[in-house]
C-alpha positions as CSV (number, residue, x, y, z in Angstrom):
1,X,22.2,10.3,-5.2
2,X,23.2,10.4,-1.8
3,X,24.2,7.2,-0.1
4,X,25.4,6.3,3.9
5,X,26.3,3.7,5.8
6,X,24.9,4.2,9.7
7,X,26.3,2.0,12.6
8,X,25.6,-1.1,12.1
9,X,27.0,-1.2,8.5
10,X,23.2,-0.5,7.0
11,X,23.0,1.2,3.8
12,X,20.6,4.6,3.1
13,X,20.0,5.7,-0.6
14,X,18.4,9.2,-0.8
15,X,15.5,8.9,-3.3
16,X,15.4,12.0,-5.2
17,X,12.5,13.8,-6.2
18,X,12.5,13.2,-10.2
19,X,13.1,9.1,-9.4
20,X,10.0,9.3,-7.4
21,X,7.5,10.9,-9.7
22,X,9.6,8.7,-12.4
23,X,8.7,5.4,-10.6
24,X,4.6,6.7,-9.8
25,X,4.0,7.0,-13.2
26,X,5.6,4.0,-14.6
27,X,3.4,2.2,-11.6
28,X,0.2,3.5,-13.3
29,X,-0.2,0.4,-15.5
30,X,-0.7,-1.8,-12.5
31,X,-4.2,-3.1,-12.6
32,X,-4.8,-2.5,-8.7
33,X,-4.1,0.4,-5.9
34,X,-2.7,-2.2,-4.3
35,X,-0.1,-3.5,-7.2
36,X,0.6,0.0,-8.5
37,X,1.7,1.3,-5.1
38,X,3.9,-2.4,-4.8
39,X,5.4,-1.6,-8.2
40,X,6.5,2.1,-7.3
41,X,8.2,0.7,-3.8
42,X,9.9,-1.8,-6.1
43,X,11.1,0.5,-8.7
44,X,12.3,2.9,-6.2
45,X,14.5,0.1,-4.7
46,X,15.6,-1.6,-8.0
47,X,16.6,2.0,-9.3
48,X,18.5,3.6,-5.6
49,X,20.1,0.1,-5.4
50,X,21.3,-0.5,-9.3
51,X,23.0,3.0,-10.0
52,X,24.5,2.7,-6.2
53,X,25.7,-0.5,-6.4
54,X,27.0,0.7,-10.5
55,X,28.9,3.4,-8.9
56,X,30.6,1.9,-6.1
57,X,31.1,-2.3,-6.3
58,X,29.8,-4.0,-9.8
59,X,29.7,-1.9,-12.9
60,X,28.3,-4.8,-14.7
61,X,25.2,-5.0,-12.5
62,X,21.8,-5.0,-14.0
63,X,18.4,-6.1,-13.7
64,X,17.4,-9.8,-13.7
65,X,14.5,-9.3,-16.0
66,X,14.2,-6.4,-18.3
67,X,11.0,-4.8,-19.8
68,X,8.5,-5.8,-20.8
69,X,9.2,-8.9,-18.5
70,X,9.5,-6.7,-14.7
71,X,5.8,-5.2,-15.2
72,X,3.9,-8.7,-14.9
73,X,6.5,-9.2,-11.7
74,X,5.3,-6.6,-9.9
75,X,1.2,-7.4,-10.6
76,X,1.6,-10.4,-8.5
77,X,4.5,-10.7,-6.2
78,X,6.9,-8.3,-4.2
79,X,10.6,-8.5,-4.8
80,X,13.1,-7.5,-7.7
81,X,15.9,-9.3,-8.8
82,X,19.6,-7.8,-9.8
83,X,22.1,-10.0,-11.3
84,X,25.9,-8.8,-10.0
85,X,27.6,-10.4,-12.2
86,X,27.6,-14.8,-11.5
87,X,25.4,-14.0,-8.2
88,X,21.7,-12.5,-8.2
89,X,20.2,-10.9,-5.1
90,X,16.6,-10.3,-4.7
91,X,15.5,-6.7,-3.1
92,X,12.5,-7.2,-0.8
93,X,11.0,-3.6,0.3
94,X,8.6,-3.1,3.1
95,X,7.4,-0.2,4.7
96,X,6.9,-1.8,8.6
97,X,8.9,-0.1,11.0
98,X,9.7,-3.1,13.0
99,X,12.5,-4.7,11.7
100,X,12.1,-7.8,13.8
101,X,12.2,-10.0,10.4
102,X,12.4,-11.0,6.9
103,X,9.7,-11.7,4.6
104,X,10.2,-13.2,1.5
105,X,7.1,-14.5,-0.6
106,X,7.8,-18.3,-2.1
107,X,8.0,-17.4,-5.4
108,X,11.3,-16.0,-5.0
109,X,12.7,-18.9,-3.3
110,X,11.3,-22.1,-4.7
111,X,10.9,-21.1,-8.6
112,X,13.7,-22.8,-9.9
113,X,14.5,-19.5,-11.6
114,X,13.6,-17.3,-9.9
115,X,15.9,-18.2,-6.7
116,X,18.2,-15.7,-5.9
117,X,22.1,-16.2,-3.8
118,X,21.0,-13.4,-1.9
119,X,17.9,-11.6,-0.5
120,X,18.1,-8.1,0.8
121,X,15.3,-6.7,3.2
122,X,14.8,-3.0,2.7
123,X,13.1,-0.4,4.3
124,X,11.0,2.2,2.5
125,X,10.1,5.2,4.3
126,X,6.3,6.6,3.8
127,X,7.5,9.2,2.1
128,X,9.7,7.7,-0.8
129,X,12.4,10.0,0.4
130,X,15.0,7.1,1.1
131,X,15.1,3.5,1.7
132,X,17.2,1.5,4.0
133,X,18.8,-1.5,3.3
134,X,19.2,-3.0,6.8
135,X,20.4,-7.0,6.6
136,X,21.0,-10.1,4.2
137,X,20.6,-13.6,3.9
138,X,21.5,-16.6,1.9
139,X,19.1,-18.8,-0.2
140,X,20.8,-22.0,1.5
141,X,20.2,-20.3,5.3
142,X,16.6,-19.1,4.1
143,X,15.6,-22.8,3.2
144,X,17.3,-24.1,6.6
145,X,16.5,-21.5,9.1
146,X,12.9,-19.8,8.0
147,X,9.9,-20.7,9.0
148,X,7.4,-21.5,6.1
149,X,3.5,-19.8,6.5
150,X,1.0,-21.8,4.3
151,X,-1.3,-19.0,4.9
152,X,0.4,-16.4,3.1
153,X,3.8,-18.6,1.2
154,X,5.9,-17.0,3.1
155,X,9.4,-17.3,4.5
156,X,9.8,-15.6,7.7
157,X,13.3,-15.5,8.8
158,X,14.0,-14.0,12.6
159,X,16.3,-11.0,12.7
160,X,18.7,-13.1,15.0
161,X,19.3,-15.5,11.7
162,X,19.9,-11.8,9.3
163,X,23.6,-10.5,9.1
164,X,23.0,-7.0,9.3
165,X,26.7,-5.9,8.4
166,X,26.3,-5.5,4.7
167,X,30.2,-5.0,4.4
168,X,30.3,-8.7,4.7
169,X,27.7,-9.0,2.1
170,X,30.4,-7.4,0.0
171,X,33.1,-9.4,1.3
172,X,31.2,-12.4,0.7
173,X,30.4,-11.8,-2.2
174,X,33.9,-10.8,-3.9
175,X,36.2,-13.6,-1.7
176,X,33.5,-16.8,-2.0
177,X,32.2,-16.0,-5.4
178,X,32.4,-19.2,-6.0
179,X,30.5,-20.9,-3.1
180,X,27.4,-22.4,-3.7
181,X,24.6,-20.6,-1.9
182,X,21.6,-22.1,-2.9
183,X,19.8,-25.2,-1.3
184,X,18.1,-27.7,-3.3
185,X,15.1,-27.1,-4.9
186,X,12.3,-29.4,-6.3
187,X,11.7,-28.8,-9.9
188,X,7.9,-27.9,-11.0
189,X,5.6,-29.9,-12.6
190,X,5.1,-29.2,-16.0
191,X,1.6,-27.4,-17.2
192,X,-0.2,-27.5,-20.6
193,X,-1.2,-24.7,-22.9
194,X,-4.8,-25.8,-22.4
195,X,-4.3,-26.2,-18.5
196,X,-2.4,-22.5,-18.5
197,X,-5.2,-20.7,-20.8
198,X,-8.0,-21.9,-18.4
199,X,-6.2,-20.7,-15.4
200,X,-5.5,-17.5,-16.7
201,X,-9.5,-16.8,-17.6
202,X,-9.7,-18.4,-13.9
203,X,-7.5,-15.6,-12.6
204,X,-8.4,-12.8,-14.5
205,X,-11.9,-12.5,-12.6
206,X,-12.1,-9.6,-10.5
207,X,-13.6,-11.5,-7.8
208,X,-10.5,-13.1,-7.4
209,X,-8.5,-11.2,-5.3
210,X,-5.4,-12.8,-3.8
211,X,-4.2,-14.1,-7.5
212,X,-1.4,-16.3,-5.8
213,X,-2.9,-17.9,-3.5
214,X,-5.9,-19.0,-5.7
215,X,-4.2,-22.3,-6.7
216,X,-1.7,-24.4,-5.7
217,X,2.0,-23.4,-5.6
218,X,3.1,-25.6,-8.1
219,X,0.5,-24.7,-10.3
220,X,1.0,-20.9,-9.9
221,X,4.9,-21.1,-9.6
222,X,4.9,-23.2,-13.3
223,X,2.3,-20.2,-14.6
224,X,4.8,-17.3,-13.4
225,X,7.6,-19.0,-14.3
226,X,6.5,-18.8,-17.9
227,X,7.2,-15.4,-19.1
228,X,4.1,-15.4,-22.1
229,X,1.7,-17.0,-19.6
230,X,2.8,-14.5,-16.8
231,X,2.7,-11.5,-19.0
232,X,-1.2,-12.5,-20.5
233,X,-2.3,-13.3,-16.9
234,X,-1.4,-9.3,-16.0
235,X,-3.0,-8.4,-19.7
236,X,-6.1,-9.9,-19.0
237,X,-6.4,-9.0,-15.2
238,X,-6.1,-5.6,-16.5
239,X,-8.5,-6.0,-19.2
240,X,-11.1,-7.1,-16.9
241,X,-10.5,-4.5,-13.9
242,X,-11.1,-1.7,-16.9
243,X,-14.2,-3.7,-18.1
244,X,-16.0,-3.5,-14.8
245,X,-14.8,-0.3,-14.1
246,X,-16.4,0.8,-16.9
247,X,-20.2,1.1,-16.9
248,X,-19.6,3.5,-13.3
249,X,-17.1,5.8,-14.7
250,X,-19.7,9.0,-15.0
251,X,-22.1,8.0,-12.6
252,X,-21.0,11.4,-10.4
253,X,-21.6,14.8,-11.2
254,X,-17.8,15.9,-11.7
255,X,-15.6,19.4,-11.8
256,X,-14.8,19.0,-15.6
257,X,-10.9,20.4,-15.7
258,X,-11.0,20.1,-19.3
259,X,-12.9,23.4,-18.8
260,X,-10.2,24.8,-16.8
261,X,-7.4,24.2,-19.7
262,X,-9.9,27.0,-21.4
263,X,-10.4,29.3,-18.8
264,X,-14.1,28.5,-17.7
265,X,-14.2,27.8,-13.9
266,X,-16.9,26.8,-11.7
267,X,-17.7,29.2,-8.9
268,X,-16.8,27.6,-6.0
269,X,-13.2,27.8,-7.6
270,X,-10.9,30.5,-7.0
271,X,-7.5,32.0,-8.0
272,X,-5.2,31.4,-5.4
273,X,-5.3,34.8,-4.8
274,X,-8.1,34.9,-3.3
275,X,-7.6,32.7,-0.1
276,X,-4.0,33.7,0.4
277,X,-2.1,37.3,0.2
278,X,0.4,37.5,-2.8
279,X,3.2,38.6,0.0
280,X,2.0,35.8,2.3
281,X,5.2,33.1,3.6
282,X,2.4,30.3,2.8
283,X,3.9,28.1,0.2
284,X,0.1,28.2,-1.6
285,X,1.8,29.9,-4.2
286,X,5.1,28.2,-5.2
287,X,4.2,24.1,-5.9
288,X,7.3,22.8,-4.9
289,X,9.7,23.4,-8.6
290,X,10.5,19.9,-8.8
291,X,7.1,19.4,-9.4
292,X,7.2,20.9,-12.8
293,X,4.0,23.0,-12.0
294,X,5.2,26.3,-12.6
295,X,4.0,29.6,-13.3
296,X,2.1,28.5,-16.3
297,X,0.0,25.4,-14.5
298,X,-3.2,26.5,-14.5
299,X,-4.2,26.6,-10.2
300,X,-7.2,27.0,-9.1
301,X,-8.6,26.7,-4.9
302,X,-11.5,25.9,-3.0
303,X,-12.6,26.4,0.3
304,X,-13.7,23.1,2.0
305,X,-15.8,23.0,5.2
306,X,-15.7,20.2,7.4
307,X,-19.0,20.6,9.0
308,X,-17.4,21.5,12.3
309,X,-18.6,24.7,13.5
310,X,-15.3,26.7,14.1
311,X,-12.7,27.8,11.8
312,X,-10.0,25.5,12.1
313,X,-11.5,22.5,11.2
314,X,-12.0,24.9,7.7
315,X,-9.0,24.2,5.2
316,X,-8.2,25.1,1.2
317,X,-7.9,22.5,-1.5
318,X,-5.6,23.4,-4.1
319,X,-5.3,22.6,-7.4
320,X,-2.6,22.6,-10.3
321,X,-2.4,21.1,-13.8
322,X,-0.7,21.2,-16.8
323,X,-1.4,19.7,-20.4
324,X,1.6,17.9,-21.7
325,X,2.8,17.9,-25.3
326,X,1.4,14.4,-25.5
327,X,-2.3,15.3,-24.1
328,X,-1.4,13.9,-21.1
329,X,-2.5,16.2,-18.0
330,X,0.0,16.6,-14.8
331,X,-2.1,17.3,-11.8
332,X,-0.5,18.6,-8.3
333,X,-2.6,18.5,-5.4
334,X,-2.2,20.5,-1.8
335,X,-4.0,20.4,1.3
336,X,-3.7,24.0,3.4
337,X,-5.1,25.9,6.4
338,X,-6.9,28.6,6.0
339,X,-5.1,32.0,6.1
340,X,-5.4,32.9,9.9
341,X,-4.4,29.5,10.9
342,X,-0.6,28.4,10.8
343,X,-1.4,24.7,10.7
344,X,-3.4,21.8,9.3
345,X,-5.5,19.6,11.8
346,X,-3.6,17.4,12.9
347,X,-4.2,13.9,11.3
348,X,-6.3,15.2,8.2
349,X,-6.0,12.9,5.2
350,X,-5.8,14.1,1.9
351,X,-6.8,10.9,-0.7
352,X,-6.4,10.2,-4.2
353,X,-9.4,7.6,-5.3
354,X,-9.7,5.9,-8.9
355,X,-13.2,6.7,-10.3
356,X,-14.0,3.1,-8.5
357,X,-13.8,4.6,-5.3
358,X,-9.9,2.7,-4.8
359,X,-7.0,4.4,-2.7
360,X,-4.5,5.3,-5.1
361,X,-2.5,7.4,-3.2
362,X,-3.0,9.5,0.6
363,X,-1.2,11.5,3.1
364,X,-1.8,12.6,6.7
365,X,-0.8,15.6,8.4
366,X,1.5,15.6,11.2
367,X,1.5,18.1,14.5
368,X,2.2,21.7,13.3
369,X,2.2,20.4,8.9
370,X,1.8,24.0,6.9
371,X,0.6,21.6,3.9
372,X,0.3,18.2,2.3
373,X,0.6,17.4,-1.0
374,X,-0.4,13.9,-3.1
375,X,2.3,13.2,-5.6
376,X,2.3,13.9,-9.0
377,X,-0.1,11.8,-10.6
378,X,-0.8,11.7,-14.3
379,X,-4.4,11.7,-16.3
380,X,-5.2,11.2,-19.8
381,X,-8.9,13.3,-21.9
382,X,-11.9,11.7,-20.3
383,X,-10.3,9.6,-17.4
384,X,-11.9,10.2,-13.7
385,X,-10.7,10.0,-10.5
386,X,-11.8,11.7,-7.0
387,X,-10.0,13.7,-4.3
388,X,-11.0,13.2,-0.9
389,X,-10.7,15.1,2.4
390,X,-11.0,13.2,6.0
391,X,-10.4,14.1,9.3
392,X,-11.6,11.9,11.9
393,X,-14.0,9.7,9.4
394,X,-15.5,13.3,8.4
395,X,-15.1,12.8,5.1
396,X,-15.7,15.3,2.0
397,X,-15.2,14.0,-1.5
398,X,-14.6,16.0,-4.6
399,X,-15.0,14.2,-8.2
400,X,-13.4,15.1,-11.4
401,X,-13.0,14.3,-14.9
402,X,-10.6,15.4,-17.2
């Protein structure tokens, strides 16, 4: 891992390539687009931080909450906690650019055990690539100095109120270990089995969809604060999302790739070979190695059309996969220009959807991008999910079921 410290003392981890596809497959038993990506910025963070922070200050260090207790976390709320030693600091990613504050959702501060010493805000880049951990605070000056939104249970802390030297954070911590840096917190109420279980079944509703801010704080904070109840709230959630999505799943006509693990293709499918030249400099026919996609992934390519009538709003949809000792398919996915054009159009998306029609994953092309790729997702026999192609709300959709 590579790790620097840029002026003023902020922290960058490189994020390599393995951690990432690690940390989006372990995110894939989120019930939500919208948890699983929170989980994977999470994991990146809690994994870049812990075996940094291993190497170089607290040996010792380790996570707050171990499996299976993280998961449930991570399905509700954004933050992970790492104990160093006496002292527990709460990582709190965010992909905004603007750095102009802190964040930090309630739970982490007023759940009597969940409060941290220390909360870190990080910055994750879109790509995954690294994150940046910019400034601290203390628990004590987060209760004194934030300002509280009822809206959202949030505690928004101005930039002018962050130390952004995180060489003092280390100082801090190892000279005034044993200062007190929490302020007082009011203890919960308490909450019955009966009053938990209907709550849950509450909760678990799909229509529900901002979980924490369904009922009151106290009442939530007592129900995450319980590990069981926490842990059957995700269980059921889940349950339910899978339930609905159910009756839906093959209502599209669908490229069936299980046909491809046996050589049968549909026509509009090519060998690679056909859209690109074998001594071509395009990188159509290497999928990047630490992919895992080599020369025995079966790859296939389409030619997709945009409706615009000249060529470079043309572009070639490629796809790679792999059956895994465990069933499991690996799937890669690229976006390129056709062969007489050196670039993509500039802001074309290329979308992963669930086979509800949810953003899983998507990427955009930049000025003068020779491809795009999703990253590597994983599918199980039967499952279903969509690929989608947009450039300026043009959008073509292609459906698949493994």
């Amino acid at each position: 891992m590579t790790s620097t410290f840029t002026e003023p003392q902020e922290l960058l981890l490189e994020i390599s390539p393995s951690l990432q596809t690690s940390c989006w497959q372990e995110s894939q038993i989120y019930a939500t687009p919208s948890s699983r990506w929170r989980a994977y910025m999470n994991q990146i963070c809690l994994h870049g931080f812990l075996n940094w922070v291993k190497a170089e200050y607290v040996p010792e260090a380790s996570i707050w909450h171990s499996s299976p207790g993280i998961p449930a976390f991570w399905e509700f709320v954004n933050g992970t906690a790492i104990l160093l030693k006496e002292k527990r600091v709460v990582l709190i990613p965010s992909e905004a650019i603007d750095d102009s504050e802190l964040e930090v959702p309630q739970e982490w501060v007023d759940i009597p055990s969940w409060a941290a010493d220390y909360y870190l805000a990080v910055q994750v880049t879109p790509d995954g690539e690294w994150v940046r951990i910019w400034s601290y605070i203390s628990h004590r000056e987060l209760k004194s100095l934030a300002d509280y939104d009822q809206v959202d249970r949030t505690y928004c802390i101005d930039v002018r109120h962050l130390i952004k030297d995180l060489n003092a954070f280390w100082m801090t911590y190892q000279f005034c270990g044993t200062e007190e840096m929490k302020a007082a917190i009011a203890p919960l109420p308490k909450l019955s089995n009966v009053q938990a279980e209907n709550i849950v079944q509450r909760l678990s509703n799909s229509s529900v969809t901002f979980l924490r801010l369904a009922v009151p704080f106290t009442t939530w904070g007592v129900l995450l604060e319980n590990e069981q109840w926490r842990q059957r709230l995700h269980q059921e959630r889940l349950r339910y999302l899978r339930q609905q999505a159910a009756p839906t799943q093959f209502s599209q006509v669908r490229v069936d790739l299980s046909r491809w693990l046996e050589q049968i293709y549909d026509a509009s499918w090519q060998a690679i070979e056909t859209f690109f030249e074998p001594n071509s400099s395009s990188l159509a026919f290497n999928f990047r190695t630490y992919s895992g996609l080599n020369t025995i992934a079966i790859k296939r390519a389409k030619l997709i059309d945009l409706g615009i009538e000249i060529e470079t709003q043309k572009v070639i949809l490629l796809v790679a996969l792999i059956l895994e000792a465990n069933q499991q398919v690996r799937i890669r996915v690229q976006l390129h220009p056709v062969c007489n054009q050196l670039y993509l159009p500039p802001n074309i998306k290329l979308i992963l959807l669930s086979d509800r029609g949810e953003i899983l994953q998507q990427v955009q092309a930049r000025i003068q991008d020779i491809y795009v790729q999703l990253k590597l997702f994983y599918g199980e026999v039967e499952e279903c999910f969509s690929i989608q192609i947009d450039l300026n709300n043009y959008q073509i959709t292609e459906n698949f079921i493994i």
